[in-house]
C-alpha positions in Angstrom: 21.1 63.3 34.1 24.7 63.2 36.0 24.9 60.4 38.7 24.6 62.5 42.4 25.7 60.9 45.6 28.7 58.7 47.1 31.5 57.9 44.5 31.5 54.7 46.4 29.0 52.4 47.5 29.7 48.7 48.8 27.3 46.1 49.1 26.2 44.7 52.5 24.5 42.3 54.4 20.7 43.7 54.5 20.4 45.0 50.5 18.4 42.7 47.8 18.5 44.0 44.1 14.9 44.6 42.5 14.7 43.9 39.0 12.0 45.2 37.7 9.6 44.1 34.5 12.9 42.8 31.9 10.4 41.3 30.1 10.3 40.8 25.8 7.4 43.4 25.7 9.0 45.7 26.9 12.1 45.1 24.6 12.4 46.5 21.1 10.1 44.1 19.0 7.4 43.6 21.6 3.9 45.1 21.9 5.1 47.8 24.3 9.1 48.2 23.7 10.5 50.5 25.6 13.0 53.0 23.7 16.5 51.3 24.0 15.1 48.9 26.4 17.6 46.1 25.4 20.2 48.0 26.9 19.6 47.4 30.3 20.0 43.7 30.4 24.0 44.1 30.0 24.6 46.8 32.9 21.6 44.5 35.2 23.5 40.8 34.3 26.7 42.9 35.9 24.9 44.1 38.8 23.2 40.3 39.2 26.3 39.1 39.6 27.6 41.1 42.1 25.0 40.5 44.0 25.0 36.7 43.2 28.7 36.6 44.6 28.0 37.7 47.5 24.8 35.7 48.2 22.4 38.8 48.2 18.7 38.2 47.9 18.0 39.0 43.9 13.9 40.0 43.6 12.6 40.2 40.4 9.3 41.4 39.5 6.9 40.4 35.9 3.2 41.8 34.7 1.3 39.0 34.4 -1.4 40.5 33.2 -5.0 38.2 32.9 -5.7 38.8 29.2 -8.9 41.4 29.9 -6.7 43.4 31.7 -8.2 46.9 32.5 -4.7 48.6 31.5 -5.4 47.4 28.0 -6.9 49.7 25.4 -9.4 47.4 24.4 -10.9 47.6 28.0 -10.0 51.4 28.4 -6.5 51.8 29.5 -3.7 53.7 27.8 -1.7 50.5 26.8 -1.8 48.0 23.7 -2.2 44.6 25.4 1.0 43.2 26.6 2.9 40.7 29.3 -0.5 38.3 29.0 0.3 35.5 31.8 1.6 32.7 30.2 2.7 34.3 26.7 6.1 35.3 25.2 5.7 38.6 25.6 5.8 37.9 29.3 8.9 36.0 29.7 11.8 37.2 30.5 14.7 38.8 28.6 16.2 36.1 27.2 19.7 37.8 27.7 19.0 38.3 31.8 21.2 35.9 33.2 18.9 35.1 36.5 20.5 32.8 39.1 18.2 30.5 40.2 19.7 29.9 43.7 18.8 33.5 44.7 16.3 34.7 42.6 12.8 35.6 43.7 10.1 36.3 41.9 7.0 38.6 42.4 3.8 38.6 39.4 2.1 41.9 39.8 -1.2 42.9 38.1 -2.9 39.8 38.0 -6.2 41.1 38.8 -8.3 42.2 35.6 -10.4 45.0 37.4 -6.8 46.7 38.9 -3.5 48.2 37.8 -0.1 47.9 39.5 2.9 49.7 38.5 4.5 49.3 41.8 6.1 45.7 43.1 4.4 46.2 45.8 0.9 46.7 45.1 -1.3 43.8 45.9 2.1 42.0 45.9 3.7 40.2 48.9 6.7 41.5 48.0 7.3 43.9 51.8 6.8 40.8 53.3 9.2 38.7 51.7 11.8 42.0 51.7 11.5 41.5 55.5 11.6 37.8 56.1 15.1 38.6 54.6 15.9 41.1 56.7 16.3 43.5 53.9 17.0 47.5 54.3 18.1 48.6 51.3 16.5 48.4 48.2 18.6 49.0 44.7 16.2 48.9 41.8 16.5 49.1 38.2 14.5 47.3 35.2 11.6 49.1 33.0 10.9 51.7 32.7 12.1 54.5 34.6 9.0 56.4 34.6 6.1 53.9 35.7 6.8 50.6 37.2 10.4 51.6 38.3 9.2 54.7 39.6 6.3 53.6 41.4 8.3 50.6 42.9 10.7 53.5 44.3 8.4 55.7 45.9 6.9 52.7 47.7 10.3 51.4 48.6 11.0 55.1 50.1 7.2 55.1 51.8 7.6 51.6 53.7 10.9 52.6 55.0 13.6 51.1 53.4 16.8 52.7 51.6 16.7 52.5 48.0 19.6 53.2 45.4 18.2 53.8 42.1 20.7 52.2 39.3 20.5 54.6 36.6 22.4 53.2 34.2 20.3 50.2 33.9 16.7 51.9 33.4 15.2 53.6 30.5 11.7 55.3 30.2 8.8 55.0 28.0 8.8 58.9 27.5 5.4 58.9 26.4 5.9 62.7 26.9 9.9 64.1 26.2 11.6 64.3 29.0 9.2 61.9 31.2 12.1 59.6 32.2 14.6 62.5 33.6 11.6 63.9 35.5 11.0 60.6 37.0 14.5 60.4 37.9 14.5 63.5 39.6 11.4 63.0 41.6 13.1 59.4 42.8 16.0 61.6 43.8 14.2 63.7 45.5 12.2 61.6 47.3 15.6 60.1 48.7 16.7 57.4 46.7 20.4 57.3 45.7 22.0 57.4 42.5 24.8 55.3 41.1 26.2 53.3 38.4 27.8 50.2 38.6 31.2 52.2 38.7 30.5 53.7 41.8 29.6 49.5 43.3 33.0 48.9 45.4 34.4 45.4 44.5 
């Protein structure tokens, strides 16, 4: 899908960068690897440090799923177990290069009993987004066509500007062509394309 919207795009005071679920399941090798996952932890160690130069609020967001997790196929979800609190599968890429002066981190489906594709749901993630004085929203991670997806429309719904980072995403695709659907409904919804091109010094 070609990249829509401003050829240009500078950071500002009021944006936070959402990283969403770079975790070793979700890589090649892990119990739910995303199709060419690996390749978004280049592009999102670019756009981490932009945002880390500038002293940007980075949020980042992990399943930590309790290991009867309702999303598991054992217990009647769609998904082989994966990112169990605690376990390898749920750290983090070990390639992200997270700053740890301005990183914030948000565990999302802890619950057994309930799913959460979204950062925010059952998260205090709005709040924190807030306390920072944070409009704008620029999200990318895995995968494009769940958690990032979901985490976008709720950006969109509580009111804040969100730029979807499409070159640092990449979709599960459980059915072909899942992922550029998803991207399409983010779009539009509202949220702006770009690629780390388009990011003004």
């Amino acid at each position: 899908m070609r990249p829509l919207g401003p050829q240009q795009l500078t950071l500002n005071l009021g944006d936070a960068l959402i990283v969403v679920d770079v975790q070793n399941d979700f890589l090649p090798g892990g119990s739910l690897a995303v199709p060419r996952g690996d390749e978004v932890v280049p592009v999102l160690n670019r756009y981490l440090d932009a945002f880390a130069r500038r002293g940007l609020p980075i949020f980042t967001t992990r399943d930590w799923h309790p290991p009867n997790h309702c999303s598991f196929q054992p217990y009647g979800g769609p998904w082989p177990p994966h990112c169990v609190a605690g376990s390898e599968g749920a750290a983090f890429a070990p390639a992200l290069e997270l700053p740890a002066s301005s990183t914030l981190m948000t565990l999302k489906g802890t619950q057994p009993e309930k799913d959460a594709y979204s950062a925010f749901d059952g998260t205090d993630l709005d709040v924190r987004l807030r306390a920072h004085g944070v409009g704008r929203l620029f999200v990318g991670g895995l995968a494009t066509d769940y958690c990032v997806l979901c985490t976008v429309e709720d950006g969109l719904k509580a009111g804040y500007a969100v730029v979807l980072l499409q070159d640092a995403i990449r979709a599960v695709n459980v059915r072909p062509g899942d992922g550029e659907r998803a991207e399409a409904e983010m779009i539009r919804r509202g949220a702006i394309p770009i690629r780390l091109e388009m990011l003004t010094a």
